[in-house]
N, C-alpha and C positions, 0 to 999 in steps of 0.2 A: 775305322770310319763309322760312326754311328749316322742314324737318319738316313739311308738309303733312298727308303719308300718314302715320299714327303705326301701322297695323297692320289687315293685313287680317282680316275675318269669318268665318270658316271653323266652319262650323253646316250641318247637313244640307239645310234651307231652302233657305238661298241656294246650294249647289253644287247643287240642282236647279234652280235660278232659273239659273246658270249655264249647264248645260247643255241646258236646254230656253229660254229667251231671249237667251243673251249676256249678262249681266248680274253684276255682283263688287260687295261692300259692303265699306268701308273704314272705320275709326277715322280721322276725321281734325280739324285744329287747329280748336278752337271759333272762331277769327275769321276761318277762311279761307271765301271766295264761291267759289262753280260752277266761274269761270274760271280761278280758282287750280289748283283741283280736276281740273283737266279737263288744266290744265298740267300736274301734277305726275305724275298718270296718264300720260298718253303718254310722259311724258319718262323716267317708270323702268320701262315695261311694252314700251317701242315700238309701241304699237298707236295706233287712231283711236276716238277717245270721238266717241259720238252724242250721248248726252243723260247730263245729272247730276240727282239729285232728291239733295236733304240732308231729313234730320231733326234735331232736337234732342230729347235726352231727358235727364230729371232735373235736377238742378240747382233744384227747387220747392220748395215750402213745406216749413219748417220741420218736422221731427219732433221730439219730446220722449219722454224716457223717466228713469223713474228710478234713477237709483242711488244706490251707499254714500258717495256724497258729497252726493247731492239732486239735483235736476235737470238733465238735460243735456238742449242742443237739436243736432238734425245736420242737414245734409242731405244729398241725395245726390249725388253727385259729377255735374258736367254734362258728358255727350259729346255730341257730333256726329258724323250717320252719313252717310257718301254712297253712296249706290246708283250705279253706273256703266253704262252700257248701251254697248257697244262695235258697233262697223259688224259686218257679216257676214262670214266670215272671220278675223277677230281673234278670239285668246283668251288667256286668263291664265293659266298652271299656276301655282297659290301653293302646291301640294303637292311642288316640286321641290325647298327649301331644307329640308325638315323629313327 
């Protein structure tokens, strides 16, 4: 499975989660598990992953709204998030490529 890491979280939140626990959030493929995760990280970062926590958000019930054609239903797009907690020592600069 290529494209794991689809893009990292860059929000005031997590760069203090960063720099006060080691810690980086990632956009990544709704069907990859932990140890994907945890491979994809070290292999484009060079570091050592301690622990991975994922969430999923969106992707739920149905919204409806109306418009000039009548009813439309959406919903909202589904991502998955991973939280990465890196050994002590290791860290990520994601503000080098911008």
């Amino acid at each position: 499975m290529e494209n794991i890491i689809l893009k990292p979280i860059l929000t005031e939140k997590m760069a203090e989660l960063g720099e006060s626990l080691n810690r980086y959030a990632f956009v990544v493929a709704t069907d990859a598990n932990k140890i994907q995760i945890k491979n994809a990280v070290e292999n484009a970062y060079g570091v050592s992953v301690k622990a991975v926590n994922t969430s999923r958000h969106g992707g739920g019930k149905k919204k409806m709204k109306q418009t000039n054609r009548g009813l439309s239903f959406q919903r909202t797009k589904l991502i998955k998030k991973a939280i990465v907690t890196l050994d002590e020592g290791d860290t990520i600069d994601l503000y080098e490529n911008i």
